[in-house]
N, C-alpha and C positions, 0 to 999 in steps of 0.2 A: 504494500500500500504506500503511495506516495502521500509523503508530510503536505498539509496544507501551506499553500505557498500565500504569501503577501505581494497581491501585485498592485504598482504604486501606477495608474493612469493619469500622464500628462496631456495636454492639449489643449486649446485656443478656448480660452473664458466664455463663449458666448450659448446664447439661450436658445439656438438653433441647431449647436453641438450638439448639446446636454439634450434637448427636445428628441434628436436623432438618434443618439449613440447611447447613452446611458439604457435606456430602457429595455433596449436589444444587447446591450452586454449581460444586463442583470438578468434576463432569459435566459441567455444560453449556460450551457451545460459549464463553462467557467465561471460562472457569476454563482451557480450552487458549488462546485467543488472546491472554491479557493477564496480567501478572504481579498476581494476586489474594493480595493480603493478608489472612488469618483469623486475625486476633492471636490468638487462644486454640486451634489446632487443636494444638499442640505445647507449651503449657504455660499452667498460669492464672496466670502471673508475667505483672505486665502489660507492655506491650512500652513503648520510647519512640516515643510516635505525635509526638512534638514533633519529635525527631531528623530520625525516618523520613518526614514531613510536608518537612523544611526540604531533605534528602537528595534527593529527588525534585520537590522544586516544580512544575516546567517540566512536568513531564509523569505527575501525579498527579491524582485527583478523591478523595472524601470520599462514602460510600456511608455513610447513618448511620439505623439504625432506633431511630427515635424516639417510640416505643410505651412508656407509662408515666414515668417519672419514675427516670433514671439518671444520674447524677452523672459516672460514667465517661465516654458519651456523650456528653454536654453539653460537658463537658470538653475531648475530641478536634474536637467540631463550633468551640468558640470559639477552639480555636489552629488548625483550617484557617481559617476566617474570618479570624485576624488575618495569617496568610499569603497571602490571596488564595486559596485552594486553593475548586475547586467543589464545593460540597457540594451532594446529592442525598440529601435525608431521605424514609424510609419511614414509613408508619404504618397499623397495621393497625386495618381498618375497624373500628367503634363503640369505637373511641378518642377521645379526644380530644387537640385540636391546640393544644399551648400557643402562646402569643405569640411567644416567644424561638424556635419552631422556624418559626414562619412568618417571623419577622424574619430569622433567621441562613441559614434554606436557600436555594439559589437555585432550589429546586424541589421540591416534595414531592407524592410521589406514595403512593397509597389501594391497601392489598393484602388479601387476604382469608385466606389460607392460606400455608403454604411453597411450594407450587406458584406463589400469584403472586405471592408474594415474587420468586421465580428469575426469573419472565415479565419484572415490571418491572423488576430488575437488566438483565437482556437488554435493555431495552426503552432505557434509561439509554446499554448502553453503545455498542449497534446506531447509535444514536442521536447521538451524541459521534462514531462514527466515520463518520457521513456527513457529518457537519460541520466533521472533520477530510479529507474527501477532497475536499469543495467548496473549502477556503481551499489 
């Protein structure tokens, strides 16, 4: 049985995100198996992702959509990186892929819609726990 993971979701402040994404993350089958963090689903006060990052180390990843130019993001993405924490950045197709997101993630993956947003979320964590069942 894989350990319950703490996954920290970064992404763009707005009520159209949240509206989209939120609702279909907490569906799907990682939103029941793993303690899923939506900093903004219960207020736009922003959370400590530093705390809550050093709080869970051991057993946290960094899920961070890196789609335009966010300061908030960026922010959360460079205190898991000086933690060590795995960051997995998203980016929605005909975007573009800054430097600092291919340097900083340890993996970035290409989504088209909210739907495969959710897919590679799934895809990420399906993923992490076959890896965690092989070690």
């Amino acid at each position: 049985m894989v350990e319950r993971l703490s996954i920290l979701f970064s992404h763009p402040n707005t009520d159209q995100y949240k509206q989209d994404v939120y609702s279909k993350l907490r569906a799907s089958a990682i939103g029941k198996r793993h303690h899923l963090v939506l900093p903004h689903e219960t207020s736009d006060q922003p959370m400590d992702s530093l705390q809550f990052l050093r709080d869970h180390q051991s057993n946290v990843i960094l899920i961070a959509d890196i789609t335009g130019k966010r300061f908030g993001v960026g922010t959360e993405v460079g205190m898991a990186k000086a933690l060590d924490v795995p960051i997995h950045a998203l980016i929605q197709d005909g975007s573009a892929l800054s430097r600092s997101g291919q340097y900083l993630a340890d993996q970035v993956y290409w989504y088209s819609d909210t739907a495969g947003l959710v897919a590679v979320v799934e895809q990420i964590i399906t993923a992490y726990e076959t890896q965690k069942t092989l070690h």
